[in-house]
VEXDREN-2710 file (C-alpha; in Angstrom, 1 decimal):
% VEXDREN-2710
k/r/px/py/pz
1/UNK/-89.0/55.8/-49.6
2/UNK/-85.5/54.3/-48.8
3/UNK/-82.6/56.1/-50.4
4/UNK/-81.2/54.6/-53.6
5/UNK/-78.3/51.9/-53.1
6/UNK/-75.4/53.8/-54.7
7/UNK/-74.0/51.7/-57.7
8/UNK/-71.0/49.4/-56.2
9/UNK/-67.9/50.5/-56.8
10/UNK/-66.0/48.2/-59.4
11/UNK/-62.8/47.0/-58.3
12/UNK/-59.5/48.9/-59.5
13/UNK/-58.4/47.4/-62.3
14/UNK/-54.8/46.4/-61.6
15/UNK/-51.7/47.8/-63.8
16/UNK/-50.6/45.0/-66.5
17/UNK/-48.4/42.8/-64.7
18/UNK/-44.7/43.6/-66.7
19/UNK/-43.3/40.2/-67.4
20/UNK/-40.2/39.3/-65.7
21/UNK/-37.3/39.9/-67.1
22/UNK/-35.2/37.3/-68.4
23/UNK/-31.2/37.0/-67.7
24/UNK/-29.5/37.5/-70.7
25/UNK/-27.5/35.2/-72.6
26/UNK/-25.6/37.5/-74.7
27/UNK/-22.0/37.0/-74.6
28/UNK/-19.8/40.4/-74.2
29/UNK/-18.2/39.5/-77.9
30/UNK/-21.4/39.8/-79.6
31/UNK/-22.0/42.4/-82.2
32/UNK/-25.0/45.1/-81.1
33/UNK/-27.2/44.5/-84.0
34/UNK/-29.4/47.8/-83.1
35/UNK/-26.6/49.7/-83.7
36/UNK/-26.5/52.2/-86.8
37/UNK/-23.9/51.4/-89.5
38/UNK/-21.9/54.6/-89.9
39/UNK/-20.3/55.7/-93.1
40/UNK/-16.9/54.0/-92.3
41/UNK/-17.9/51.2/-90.7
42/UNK/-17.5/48.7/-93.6
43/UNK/-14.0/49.9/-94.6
44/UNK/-11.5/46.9/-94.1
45/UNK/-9.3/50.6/-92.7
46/UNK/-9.4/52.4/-89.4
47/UNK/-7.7/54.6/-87.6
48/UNK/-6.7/53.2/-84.3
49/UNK/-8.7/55.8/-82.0
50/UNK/-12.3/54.5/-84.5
51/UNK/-12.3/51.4/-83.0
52/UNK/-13.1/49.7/-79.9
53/UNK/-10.3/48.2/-78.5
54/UNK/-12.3/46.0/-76.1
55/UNK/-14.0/43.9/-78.7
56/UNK/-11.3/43.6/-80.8
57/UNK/-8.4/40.8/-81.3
58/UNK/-5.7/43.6/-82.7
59/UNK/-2.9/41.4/-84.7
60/UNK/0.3/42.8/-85.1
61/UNK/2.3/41.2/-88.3
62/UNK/5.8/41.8/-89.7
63/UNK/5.9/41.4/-93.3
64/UNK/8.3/41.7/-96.0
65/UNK/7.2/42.1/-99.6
66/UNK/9.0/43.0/-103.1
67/UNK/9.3/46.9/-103.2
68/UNK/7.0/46.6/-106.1
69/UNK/4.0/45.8/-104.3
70/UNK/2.0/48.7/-102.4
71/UNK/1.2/47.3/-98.5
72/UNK/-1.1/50.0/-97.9
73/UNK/-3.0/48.5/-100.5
74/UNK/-2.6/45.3/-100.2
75/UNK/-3.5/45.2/-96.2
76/UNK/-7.0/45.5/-96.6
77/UNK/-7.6/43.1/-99.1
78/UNK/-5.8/40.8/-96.4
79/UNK/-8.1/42.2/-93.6
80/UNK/-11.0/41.5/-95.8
81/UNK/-9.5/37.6/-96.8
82/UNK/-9.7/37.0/-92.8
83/UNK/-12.9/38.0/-92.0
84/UNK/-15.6/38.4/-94.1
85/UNK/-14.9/38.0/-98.0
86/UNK/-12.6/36.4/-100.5
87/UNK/-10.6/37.5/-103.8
88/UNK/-13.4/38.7/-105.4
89/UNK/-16.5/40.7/-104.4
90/UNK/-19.7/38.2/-103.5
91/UNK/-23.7/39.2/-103.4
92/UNK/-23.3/37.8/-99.6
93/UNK/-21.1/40.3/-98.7
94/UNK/-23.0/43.0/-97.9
95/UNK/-22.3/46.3/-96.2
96/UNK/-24.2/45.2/-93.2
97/UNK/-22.2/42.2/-92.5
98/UNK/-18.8/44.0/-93.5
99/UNK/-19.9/46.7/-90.9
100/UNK/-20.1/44.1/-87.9
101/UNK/-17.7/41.8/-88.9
102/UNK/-14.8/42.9/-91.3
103/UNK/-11.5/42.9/-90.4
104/UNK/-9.9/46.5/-89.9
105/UNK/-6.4/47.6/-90.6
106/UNK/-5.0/50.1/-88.1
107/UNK/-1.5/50.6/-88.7
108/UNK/0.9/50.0/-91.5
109/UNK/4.2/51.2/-90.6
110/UNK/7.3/50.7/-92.9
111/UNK/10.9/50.4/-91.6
112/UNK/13.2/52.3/-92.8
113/UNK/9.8/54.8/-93.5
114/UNK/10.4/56.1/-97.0
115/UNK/8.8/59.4/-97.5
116/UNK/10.1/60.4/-101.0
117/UNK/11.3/57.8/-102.7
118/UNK/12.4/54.4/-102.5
119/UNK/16.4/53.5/-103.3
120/UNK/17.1/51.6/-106.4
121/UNK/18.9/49.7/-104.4
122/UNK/15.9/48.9/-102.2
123/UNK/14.6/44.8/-103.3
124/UNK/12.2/44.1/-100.3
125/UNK/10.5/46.9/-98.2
126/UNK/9.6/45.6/-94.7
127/UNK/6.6/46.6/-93.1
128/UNK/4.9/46.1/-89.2
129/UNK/1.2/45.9/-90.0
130/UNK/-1.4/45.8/-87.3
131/UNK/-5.6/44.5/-87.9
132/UNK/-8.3/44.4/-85.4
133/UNK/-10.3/41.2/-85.4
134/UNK/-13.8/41.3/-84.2
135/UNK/-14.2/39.4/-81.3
136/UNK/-17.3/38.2/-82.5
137/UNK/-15.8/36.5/-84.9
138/UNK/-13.2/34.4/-82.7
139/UNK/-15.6/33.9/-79.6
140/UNK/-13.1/32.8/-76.4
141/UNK/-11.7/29.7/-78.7
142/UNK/-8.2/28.9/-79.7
143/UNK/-9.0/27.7/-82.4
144/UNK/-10.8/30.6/-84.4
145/UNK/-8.2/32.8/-82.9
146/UNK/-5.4/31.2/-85.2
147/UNK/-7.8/30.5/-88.1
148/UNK/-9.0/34.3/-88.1
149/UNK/-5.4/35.8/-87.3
150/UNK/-3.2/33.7/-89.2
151/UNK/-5.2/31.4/-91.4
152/UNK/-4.6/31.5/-94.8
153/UNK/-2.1/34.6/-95.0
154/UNK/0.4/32.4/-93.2
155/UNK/1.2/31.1/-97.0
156/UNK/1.4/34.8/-98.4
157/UNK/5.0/35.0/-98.1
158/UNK/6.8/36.5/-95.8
159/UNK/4.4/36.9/-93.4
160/UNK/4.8/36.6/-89.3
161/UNK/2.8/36.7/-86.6
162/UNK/4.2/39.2/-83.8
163/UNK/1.7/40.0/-80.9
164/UNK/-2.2/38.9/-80.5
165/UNK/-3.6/41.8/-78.0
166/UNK/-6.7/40.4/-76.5
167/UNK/-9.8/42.1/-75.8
168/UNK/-10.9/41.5/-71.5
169/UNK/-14.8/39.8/-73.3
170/UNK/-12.8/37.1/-74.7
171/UNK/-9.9/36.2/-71.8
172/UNK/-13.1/36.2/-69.7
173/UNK/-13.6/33.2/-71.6
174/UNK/-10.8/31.2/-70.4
175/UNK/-10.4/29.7/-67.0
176/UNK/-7.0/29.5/-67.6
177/UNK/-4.0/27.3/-65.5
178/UNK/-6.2/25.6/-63.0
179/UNK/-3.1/25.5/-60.5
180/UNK/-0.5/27.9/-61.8
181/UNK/2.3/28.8/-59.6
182/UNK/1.2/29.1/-56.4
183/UNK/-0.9/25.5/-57.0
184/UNK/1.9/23.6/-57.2
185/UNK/4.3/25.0/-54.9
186/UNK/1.1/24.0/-52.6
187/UNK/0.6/20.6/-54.0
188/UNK/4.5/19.8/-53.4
189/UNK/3.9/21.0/-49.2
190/UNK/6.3/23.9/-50.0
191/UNK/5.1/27.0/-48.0
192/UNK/5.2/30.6/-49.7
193/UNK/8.5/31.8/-47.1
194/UNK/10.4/28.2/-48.1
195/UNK/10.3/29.0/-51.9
196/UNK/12.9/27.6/-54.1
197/UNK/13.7/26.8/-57.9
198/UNK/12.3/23.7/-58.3
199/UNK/13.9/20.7/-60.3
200/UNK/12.1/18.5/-63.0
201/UNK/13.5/15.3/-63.9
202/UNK/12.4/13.8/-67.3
203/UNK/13.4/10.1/-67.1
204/UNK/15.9/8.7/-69.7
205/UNK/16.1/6.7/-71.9
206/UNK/13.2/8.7/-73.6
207/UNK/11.4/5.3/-74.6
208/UNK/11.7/1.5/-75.0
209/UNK/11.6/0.4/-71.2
210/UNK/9.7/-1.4/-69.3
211/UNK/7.5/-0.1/-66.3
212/UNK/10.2/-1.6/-64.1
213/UNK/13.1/-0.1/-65.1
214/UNK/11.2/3.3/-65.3
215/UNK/9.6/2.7/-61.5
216/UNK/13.8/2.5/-60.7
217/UNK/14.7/5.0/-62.4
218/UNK/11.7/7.5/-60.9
219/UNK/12.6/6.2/-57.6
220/UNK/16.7/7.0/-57.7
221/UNK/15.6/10.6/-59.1
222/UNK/13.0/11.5/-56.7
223/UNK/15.4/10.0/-53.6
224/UNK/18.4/12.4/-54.7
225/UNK/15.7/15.4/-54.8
226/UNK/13.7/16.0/-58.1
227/UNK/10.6/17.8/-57.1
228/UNK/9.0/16.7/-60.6
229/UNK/9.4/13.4/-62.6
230/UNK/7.9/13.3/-66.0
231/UNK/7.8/11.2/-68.8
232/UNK/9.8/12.2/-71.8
233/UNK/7.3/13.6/-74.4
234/UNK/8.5/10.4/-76.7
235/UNK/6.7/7.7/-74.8
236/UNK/2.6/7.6/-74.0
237/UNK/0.4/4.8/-73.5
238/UNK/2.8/1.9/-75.4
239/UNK/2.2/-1.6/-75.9
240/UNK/5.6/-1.8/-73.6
241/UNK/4.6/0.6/-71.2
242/UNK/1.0/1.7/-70.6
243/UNK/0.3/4.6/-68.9
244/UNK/-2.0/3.0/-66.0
245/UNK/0.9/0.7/-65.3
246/UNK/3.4/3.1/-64.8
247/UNK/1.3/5.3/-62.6
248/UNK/0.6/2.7/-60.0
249/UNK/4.6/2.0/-60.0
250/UNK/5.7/5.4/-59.8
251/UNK/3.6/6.5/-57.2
252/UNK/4.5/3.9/-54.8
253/UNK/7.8/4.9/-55.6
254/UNK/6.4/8.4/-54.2
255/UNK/5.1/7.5/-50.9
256/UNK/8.3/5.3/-50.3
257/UNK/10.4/8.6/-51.0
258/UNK/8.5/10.5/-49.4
259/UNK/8.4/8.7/-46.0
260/UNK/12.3/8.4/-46.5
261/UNK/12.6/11.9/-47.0
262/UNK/9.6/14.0/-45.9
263/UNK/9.2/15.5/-49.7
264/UNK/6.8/14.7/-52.1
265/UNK/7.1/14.3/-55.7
266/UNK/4.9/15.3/-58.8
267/UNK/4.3/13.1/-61.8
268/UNK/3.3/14.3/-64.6
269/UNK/2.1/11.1/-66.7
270/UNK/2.6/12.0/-70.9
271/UNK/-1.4/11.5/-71.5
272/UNK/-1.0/12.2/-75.2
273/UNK/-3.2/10.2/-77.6
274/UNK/-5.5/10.6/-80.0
275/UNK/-9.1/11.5/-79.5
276/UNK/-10.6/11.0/-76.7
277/UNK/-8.4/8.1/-75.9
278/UNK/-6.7/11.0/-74.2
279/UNK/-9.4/12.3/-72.0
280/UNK/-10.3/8.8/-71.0
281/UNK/-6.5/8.2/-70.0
282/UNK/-6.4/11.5/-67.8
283/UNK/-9.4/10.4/-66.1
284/UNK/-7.8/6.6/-65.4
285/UNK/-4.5/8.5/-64.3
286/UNK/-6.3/10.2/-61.8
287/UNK/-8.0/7.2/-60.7
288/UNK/-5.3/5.3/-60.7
289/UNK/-3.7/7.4/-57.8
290/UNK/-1.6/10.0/-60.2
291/UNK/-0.7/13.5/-59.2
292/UNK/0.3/15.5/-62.5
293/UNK/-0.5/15.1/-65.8
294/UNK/1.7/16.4/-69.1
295/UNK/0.4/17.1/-72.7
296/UNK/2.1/17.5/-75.6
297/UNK/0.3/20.4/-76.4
298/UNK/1.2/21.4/-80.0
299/UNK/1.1/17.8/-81.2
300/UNK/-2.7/17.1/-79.6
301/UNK/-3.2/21.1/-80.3
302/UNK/-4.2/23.8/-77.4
303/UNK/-7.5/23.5/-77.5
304/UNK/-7.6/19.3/-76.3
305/UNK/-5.2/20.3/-73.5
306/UNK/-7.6/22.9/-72.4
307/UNK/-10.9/20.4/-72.5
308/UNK/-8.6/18.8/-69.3
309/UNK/-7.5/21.4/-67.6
310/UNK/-11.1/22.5/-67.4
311/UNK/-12.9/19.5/-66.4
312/UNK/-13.9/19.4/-62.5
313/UNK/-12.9/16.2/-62.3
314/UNK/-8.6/16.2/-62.9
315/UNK/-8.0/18.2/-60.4
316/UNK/-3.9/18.0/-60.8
317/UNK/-1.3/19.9/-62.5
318/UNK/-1.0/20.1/-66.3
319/UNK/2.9/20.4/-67.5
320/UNK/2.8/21.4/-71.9
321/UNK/5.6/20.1/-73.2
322/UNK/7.4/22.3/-76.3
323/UNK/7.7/19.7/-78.7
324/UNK/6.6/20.7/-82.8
325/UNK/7.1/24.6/-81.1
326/UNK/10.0/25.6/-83.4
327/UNK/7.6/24.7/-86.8
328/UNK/5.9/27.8/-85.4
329/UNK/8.7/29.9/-84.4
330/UNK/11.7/29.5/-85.9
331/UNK/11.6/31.6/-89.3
332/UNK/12.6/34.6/-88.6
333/UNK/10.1/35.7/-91.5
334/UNK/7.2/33.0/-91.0
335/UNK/4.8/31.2/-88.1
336/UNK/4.2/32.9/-84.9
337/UNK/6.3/34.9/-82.5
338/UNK/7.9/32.5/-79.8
339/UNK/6.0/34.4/-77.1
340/UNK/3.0/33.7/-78.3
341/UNK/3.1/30.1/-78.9
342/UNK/5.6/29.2/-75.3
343/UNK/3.0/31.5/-73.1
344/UNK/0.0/33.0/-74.3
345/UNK/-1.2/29.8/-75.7
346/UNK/-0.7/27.5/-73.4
347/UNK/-1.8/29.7/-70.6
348/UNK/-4.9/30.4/-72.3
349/UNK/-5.2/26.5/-72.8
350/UNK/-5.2/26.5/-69.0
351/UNK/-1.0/24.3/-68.9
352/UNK/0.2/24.7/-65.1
353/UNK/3.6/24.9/-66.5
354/UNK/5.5/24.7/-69.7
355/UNK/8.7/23.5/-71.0
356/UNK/10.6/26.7/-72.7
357/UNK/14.3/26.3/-74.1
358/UNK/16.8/28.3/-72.3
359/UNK/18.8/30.8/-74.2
360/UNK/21.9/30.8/-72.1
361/UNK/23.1/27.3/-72.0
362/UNK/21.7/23.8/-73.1
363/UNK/21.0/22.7/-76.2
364/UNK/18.1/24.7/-77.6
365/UNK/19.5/27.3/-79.8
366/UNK/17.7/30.9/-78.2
367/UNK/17.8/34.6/-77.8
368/UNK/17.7/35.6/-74.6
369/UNK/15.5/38.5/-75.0
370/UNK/13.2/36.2/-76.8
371/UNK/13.5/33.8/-73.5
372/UNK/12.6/37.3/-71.6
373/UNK/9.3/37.7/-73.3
374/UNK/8.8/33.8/-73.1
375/UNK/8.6/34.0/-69.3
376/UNK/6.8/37.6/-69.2
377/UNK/3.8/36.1/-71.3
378/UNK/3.6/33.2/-68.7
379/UNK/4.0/35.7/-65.7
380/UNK/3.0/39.1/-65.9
381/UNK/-0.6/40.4/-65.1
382/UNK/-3.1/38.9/-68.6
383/UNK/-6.4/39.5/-67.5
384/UNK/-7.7/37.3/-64.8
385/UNK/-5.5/34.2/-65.7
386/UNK/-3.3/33.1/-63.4
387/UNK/0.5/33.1/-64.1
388/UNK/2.1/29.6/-64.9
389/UNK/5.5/28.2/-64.2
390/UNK/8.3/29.0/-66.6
391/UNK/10.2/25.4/-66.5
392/UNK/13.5/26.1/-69.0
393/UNK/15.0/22.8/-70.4
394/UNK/17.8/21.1/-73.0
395/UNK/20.3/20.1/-72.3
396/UNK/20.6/21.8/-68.5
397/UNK/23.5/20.8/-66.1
398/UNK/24.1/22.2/-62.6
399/UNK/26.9/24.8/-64.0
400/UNK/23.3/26.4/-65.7
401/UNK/21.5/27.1/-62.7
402/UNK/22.8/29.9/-60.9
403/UNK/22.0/31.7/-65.0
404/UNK/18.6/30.2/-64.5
405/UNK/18.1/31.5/-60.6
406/UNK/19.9/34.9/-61.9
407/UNK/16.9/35.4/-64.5
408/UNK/14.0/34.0/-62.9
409/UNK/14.7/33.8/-59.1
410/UNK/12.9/31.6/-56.9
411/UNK/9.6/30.3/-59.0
412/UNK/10.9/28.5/-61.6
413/UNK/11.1/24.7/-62.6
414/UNK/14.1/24.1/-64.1
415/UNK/13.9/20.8/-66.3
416/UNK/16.9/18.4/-66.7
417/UNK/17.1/14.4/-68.1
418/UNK/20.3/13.7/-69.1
419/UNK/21.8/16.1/-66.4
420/UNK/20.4/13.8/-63.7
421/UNK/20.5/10.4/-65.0
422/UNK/24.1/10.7/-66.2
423/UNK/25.7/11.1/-63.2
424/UNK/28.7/9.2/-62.9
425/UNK/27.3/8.1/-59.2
426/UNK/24.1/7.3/-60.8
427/UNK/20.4/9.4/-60.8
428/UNK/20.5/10.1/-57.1
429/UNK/23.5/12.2/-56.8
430/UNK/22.4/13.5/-60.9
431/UNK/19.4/15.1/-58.5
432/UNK/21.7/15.8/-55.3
433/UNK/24.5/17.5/-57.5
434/UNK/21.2/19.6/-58.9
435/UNK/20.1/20.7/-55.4
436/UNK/23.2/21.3/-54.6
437/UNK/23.5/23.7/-57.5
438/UNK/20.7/25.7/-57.1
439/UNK/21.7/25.9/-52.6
440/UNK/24.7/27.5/-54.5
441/UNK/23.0/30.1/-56.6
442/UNK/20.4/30.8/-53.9
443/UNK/23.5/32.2/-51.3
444/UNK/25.3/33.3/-54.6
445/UNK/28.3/31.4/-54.4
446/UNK/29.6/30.4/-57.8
447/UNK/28.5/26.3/-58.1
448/UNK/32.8/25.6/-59.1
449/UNK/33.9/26.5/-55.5
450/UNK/30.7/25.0/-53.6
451/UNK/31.6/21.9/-55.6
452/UNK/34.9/21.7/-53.7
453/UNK/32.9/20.8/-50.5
454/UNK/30.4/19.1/-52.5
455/UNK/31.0/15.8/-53.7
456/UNK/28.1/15.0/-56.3
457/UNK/28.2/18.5/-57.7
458/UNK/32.1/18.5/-57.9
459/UNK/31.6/15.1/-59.8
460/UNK/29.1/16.5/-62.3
461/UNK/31.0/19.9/-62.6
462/UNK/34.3/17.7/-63.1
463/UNK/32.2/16.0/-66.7
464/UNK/30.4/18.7/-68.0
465/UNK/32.0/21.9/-66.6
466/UNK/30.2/24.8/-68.3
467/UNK/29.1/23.3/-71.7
468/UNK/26.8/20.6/-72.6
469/UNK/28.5/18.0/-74.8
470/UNK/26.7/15.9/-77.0
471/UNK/27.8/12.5/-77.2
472/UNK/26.2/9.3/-79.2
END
């Protein structure tokens, strides 16, 4: 009898098969919702160490208020008006939403800090009061960063915004200036060991001429040594000028210089419209042969600027230009700190330079330590971005530029329209007298006694000698 057929073995039965993981799409701003809410979490209050400074916007405010009133009360009501609720309480509001998304006060300090009592004497007590901002709430937009940080409390009173400290999740977010300073010393054939200030022309008149008379005028500038030519932030694409027309003259003007002289010249074409007339303009600039484009970037507002300097396709230098900047800035108890709105901003909205007043000559009124922390938000190490050009402007003659070299040294753009086109001799010794001037500075020799042996910087020393007049 033949030996029973043992039972075939049944195949292994594989392990489940784990699905694949998928890539995540969360962004490094969003709240963790598995998280447990701890006891403190929906207090509008925190101390500074109970929070996490990397996904937080932390908002630093000065504030003056009748003695009468209790800051240390009133600051989280404030916190809780920019984040998550309103004047009164609302069903919405609950604890779980306050605990991922209310706004937290960190520090209230006063100054002078009572501890007893407060002098009769005493009207208004002055305080410094700092909030943290989700970043979940603001996302990496411009936008929602002012909305959320300044929003409706900039109508409390006397209320101004001093420092925004961004979290590394949301300046991830921005590409930031596309050339920066090494970009354009790069686009202008200017090798790192050759670096000099650089001069910016702005053409004058500011408006009202034809393409011809500009296309002159660009030329005589760029042939006595202007690095830059813009257009004056007052003229666009006009009926008596369009902004197409004036690129194709200008930049022939460009390539006749520069096979004259062996240096090219930027121009950046004012693009400023509304929208998207402005996009579709950039995009024709660059088309048209153009090199640089300029944005009035308060007027169109950061975030329009930014949609340019982050499309693949205008590959050229962005200048901002200042204008509407002192509605922001100039109350000394309202708006935004200077340094926030001259350099954060527009280096977040991705400008390749930016016109800044200059606090020790021209025509802007400026402190000059507000100028310092001007060019140190534009310059210093912030996140990943890359630093942008500090171009100072107003009202700048060649007796301002050894000041200008003596504060910012070699990478700088200094800015000058009247200084240039005034010239007795014309715009071409305006721009020579300019080089001239900053030749001076760079071998420190005082820009009166190079003038001697200089004869269009002795001419535009011999007018406007150390002050800027201003003449009708």
């Amino acid at each position: 009898m033949p030996p029973a057929k043992k039972p075939a073995k049944k195949p292994a039965k594989k392990p489940a098969r784990k699905p694949a993981a998928r890539a995540s799409n969360k962004k490094p701003w969003a709240e963790d919702l598995t998280c447990e809410i701890g006891p403190y979490d929906a207090e509008p209050y925190a101390l500074p160490e109970g929070i996490d400074f990397e996904k937080h916007v932390i908002a630093t405010y000065y504030v003056e208020f009748p003695k009468e009133l209790d800051v240390v009360s009133l600051a989280p009501v404030i916190a809780i008006e920019q984040s998550t609720g309103t004047w009164t309480p609302v069903p919405g509001e609950t604890p779980e939403v306050r605990a991922r998304h209310v706004a937290k006060v960190i520090n209230v300090f006063e100054a002078p800090y009572y501890e007893y009592v407060v002098p009769d004497d005493v009207k208004n007590r002055q305080w410094i009061v700092q909030m943290a901002f989700p970043a979940s709430n603001i996302e990496n937009q411009i936008p929602m960063l002012l909305t959320a940080c300044l929003g409706n409390i900039s109508m409390a009173g006397r209320l101004k915004l001093l420092e925004l400290r961004m979290p590394k999740a949301i300046l991830a977010g921005y590409q930031g200036p596309k050339f920066g300073i090494d970009g354009i010393y790069k686009a202008l054939g200017i090798p790192k060991n050759k670096r000099r200030p650089l001069l910016n022309n702005m053409i004058k008149p500011c408006s009202g001429y034809p393409v011809k008379v500009g296309a002159e005028l660009f030329y005589q500038a760029a042939a006595g040594g202007c690095d830059i030519i813009k257009d004056d932030e007052l003229i666009g694409d006009m009926e008596y000028n369009h902004v197409v027309d004036r690129v194709k003259a200008y930049m022939k003007m460009e390539k006749r210089v520069f096979e004259d002289t062996g240096e090219h010249t930027l121009y950046t074409c004012n693009v400023t419209d509304r929208l998207p007339k402005m996009f579709e303009l950039a995009k024709r600039v660059v088309d048209a042969g153009g090199n640089g484009l300029m944005v009035n970037y308060l007027a169109i507002g950061p975030e329009a600027m930014r949609t340019l300097a982050e499309d693949k396709n205008i590959n050229v230098p962005i200048l901002a230009h200042m204008d509407c900047a002192g509605a922001y800035y100039m109350s000394p108890h309202h708006g935004i700190a200077s340094h926030i709105v001259l350099g954060k901003l527009p280096r977040l909205a991705g400008a390749d330079t930016v016109v800044i007043p200059f606090a020790m000559g021209g025509k802007a009124p400026y402190l000059p330590e507000r100028f310092k922390q001007v060019v140190q938000a534009l310059t210093f190490p912030f996140g990943d971005l890359k630093p942008l050009m500090p171009m100072p402007s107003g009202g700048i003659t060649p007796i301002n530029v050894q000041d200008i070299y003596n504060a910012l040294g070699n990478e700088v753009m200094i800015g000058s329209g009247g200084g240039v086109h005034a010239h007795p001799d014309g715009p071409i010794a305006g721009g020579r007298a300019f080089r001239q001037a900053i030749e001076a500075a760079m071998n420190y020799i005082p820009a009166m006694e190079y003038g001697k042996e200089h004869e269009e910087l002795g001419k535009a020393l011999g007018i406007w000698g150390v002050k800027t007049e201003f003449k009708v």
